[in-house]
Each structure stands twice: as structure tokens, then as C-alpha cells.
C-alpha positions in Angstrom: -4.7 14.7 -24.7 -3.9 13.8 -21.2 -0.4 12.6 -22.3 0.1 16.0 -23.8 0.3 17.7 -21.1 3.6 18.8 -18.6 4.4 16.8 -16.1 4.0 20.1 -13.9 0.1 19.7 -14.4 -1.3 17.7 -11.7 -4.2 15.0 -13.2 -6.7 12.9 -11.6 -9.3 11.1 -12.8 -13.1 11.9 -10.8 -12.7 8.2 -9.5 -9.8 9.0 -7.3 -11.0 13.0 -6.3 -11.8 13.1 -3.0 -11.8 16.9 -2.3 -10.1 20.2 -3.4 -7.4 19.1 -1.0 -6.5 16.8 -3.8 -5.4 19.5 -6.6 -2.6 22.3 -5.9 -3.4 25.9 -5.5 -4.2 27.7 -9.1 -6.3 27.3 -12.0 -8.2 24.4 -12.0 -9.7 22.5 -15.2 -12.8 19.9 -15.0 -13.3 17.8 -18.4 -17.0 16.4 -18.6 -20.3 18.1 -18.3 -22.1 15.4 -16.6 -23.2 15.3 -13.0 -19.9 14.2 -11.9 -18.0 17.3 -13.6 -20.4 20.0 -12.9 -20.6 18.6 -8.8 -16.6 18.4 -8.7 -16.1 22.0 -10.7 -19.0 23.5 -7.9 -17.0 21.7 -5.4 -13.5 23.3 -6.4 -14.3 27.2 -7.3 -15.1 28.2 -3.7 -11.4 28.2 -3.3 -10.0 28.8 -7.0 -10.5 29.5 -10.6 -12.2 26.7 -12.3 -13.1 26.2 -15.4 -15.7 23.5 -17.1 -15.1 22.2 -20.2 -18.6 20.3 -21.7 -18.3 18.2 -24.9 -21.7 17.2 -25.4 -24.6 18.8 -23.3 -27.1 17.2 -21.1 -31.1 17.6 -20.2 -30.7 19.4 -17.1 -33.4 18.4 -14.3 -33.9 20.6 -11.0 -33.0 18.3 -8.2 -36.3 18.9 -6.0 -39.3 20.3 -6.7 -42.3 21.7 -5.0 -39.6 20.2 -2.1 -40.0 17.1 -3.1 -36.6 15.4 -4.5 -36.6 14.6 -8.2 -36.5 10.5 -8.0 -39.4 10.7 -5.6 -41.9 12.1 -8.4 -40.2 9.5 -10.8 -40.7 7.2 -8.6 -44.3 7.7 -8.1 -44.8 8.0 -11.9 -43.5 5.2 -12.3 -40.9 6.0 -14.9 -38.0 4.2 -12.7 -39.4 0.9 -13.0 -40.4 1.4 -16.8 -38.8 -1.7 -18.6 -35.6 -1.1 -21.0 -37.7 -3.0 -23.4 -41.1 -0.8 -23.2 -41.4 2.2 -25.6 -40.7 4.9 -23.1 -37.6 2.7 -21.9 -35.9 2.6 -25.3 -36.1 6.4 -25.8 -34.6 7.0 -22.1 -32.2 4.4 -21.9 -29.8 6.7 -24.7 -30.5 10.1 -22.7 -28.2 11.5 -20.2 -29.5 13.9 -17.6 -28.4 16.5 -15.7 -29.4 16.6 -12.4 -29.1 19.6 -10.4 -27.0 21.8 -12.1 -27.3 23.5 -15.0 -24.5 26.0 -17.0 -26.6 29.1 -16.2 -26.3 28.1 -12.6 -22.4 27.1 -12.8 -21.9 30.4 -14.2 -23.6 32.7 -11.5 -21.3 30.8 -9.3 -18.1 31.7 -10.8 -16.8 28.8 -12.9 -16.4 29.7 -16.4 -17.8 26.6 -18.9 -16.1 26.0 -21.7 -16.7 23.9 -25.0 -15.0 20.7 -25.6 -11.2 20.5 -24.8 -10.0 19.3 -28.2 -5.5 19.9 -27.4 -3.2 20.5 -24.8 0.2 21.3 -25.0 2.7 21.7 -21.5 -0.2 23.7 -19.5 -1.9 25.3 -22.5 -5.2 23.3 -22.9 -7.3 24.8 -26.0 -11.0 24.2 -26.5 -13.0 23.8 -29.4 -13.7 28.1 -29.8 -10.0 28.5 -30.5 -10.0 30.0 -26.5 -6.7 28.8 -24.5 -6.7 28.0 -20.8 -2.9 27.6 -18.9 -4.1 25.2 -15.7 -2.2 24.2 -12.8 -4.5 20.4 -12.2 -7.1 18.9 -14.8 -9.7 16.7 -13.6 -11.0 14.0 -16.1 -15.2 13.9 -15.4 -14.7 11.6 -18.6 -17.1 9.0 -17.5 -16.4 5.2 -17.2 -16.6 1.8 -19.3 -17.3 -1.4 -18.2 -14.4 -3.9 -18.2 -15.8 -7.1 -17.9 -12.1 -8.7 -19.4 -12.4 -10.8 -16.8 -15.1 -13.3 -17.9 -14.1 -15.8 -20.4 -17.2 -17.2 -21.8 -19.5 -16.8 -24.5 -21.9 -14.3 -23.6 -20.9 -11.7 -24.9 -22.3 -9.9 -28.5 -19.9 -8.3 -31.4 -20.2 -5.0 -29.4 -18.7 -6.4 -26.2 -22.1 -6.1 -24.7 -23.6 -8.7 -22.2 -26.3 -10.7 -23.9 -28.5 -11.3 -20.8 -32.4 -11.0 -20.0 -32.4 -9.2 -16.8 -29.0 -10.2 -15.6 -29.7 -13.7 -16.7 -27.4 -15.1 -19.3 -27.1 -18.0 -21.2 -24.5 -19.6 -19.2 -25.8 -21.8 -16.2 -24.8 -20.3 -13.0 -23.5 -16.9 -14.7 -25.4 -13.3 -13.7 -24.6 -10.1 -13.7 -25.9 -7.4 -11.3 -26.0 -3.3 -11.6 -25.8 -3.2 -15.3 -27.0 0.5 -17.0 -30.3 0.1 -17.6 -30.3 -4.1 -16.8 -33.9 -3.8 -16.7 -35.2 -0.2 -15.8 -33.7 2.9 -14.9 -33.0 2.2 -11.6 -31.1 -1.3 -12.4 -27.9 0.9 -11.7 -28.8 2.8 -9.1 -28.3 2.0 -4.7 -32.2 2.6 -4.9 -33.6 0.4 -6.5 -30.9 -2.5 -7.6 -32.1 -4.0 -4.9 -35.4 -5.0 -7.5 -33.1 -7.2 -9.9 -30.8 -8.4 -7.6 -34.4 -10.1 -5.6 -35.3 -11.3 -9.2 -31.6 -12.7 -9.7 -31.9 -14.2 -6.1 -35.3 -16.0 -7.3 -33.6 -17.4 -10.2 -30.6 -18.6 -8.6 -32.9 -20.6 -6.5 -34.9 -21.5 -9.2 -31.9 -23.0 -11.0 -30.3 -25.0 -7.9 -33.9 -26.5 -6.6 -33.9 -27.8 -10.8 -30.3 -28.9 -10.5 -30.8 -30.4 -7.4 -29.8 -34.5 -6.4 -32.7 -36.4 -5.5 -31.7 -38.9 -2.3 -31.2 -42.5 -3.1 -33.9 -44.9 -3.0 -34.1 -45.8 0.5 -32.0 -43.3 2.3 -32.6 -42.0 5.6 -34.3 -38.4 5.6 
């Protein structure tokens, strides 16, 4: 879709938006109704039209409550340290959330949500409705994938997916750090990754103290 449009239409993806500064004056076009889009189009419509355009919507969560912020009651519930492999981690681990925003709340402050984008054509983007927008910039919210192209080794299963137990694979010496959902919920969060990247740290010296030479018979200590 992206490739549809003019060359007149200014597109970045959220990975290199730093600030409305970024996009030319006019109407404005975020595509993604995650965190990242709903932040980005709050970001932009103090200064002009924005729209939203959300494929597939997400659990909204209030970010604080009883003035308390939201991690600190998961936290203390201990829901960010549930294993991916308990019960409770399997049905999260597949659920996005929305934290902090919501549609009603995106509406009331100006920006006008739209269904998916499903074509674009010079400026003319048209969403799943039928409903037609003509944009001036377009900001992909589209999310990310992990590229892990660079590793040449067999760890990998027919999915692409790292076969690992808590960043651990089968390859000596090979570990992986900040995966979604590694081992809890926090595995790719600043946080907590600081929990699996201890227990990676334990078994890196685990596996050097096994690997290490013993001095030779005799040898001065």
C-alpha cells in the first residue's frame, strides 16, 4: 500500500518519528492502533488533522489507577513474572494491550479513528467502510518483526522462531536476550529484562566454570 502512494506524500515509519516536526503541515494519517499509533496520532493533532486508522483492536488498560501506575499493581500481583509456560502465561502471551489510551479518549481529543486502511492511490487512502481520506504524511504504527538473518545455525524451528528455554539454546555459547515473552511478560521490557539477562549471566558462568582447563599436573598456582 505504501508503494501506492505519490511521491508528494511524506512516509515514515514510527521507528524513525521523532516529533510532529518530522511530517509537513496538513492532514496527517497514523496506520496502527497499538500504543505506538494511538501515542504518535495524540502526539500530532495538537497541531493538525490526524486521523487513526485501527486494523485489529486492542484491550485498552488505564495507565494509573487509584494513582498508582498500571505495572506497579501487575507487579505486585505478580502477573509480570508469571511464566510463558504457566496457564495464565499462555493466554497472555497472544493478547495485545492498550495502555493508556483508548478510541473514546482519542476521539474527545480531536483525531478521527478510522477502520483498517485496506488502498491508497496518489493521496487518496481508503479504509475498510468505503470512507476516503486525501493526506499530506502517513505514519506506519505497523509494528516490528524480528530479523535474526544474521545467525547461521540451527536453532531455529519451521516458523523461524528461536527454539530456546529462557534464552538458552541448543548451541554452546549461543543466547539470546529481550525476546517477547522469553520467559514472562516483562522478558521484553527495560524493567524487568534485567531478571533473564541475571539467569543468562548464571548460565554463562555455569557453562565456562564446566568448560574450563584444569592446570597441568605440577604447575605453579
Amino acid at each position: 500500500m505504501a508503494a501506492d502512494l505519490g511521491d508528494e506524500v511524506v512516509q515514515l515509519h514510527s521507528s524513525r518519528y521523532r516529533s510532529p516536526d518530522a511530517l509537513p503541515e496538513g492532514v496527517a494519517l497514523v496506520v496502527g492502533g497499538g500504543n505506538t499509533g494511538f501515542q504518535i496520532a495524540a502526539e500530532l493533532v495538537a497541531t493538525r488533522e490526524v486521523h487513526l486508522s485501527v486494523g485489529t483492536r486492542q484491550m485498552p488498560l488505564p495507565q494509573r489507577l487509584l494513582g498508582q501506575d498500571l505495572f506497579r499493581y501487575l507487579e505486585a500481583t505478580g502477573l509480570m513474572r508469571k511464566p510463558v509456560t504457566s496457564r495464565i502465561g499462555q493466554r497472555m502471551k497472544d493478547r495485545e494491550t492498550l495502555i493508556g489510551s483508548t478510541p473514546r479518549r482519542a476521539r474527545r481529543q480531536g483525531i478521527q479513528v478510522r477502520p483498517r486502511a485496506v488502498a491508497a492511490h496518489d493521496r487518496n487512502v481508503r479504509f475498510a467502510d468505503g470512507a476516503e481520506v486525501v493526506v499530506d504524511a502517513v505514519v506506519w504504527a505497523t509494528g516490528f518483526r524480528l530479523d535474526h538473518s544474521l545467525v547461521e545455525l540451527p536453532v531455529f524451528d519451521e516458523r523461524g522462531e528461536v527454539i530456546h528455554e529462557r534464552g538458552v539454546t541448543g548451541v554452546p555459547g549461543l543466547y539470546f536476550l529481550g525476546l517477547p515473552w522469553q520467559h514472562t511478560r516483562g522478558s521484553a521490557l527495560l524493567g524487568w529484562v534485567k531478571d533473564d539477562a541475571k539467569y543468562i549471566a548464571e548460565r554463562i558462568g555455569a557453562f565456562e566454570r564446566s568448560h574450563a582447563v584444569p592446570p597441568a599436573s605440577g604447575a605453579r598456582r
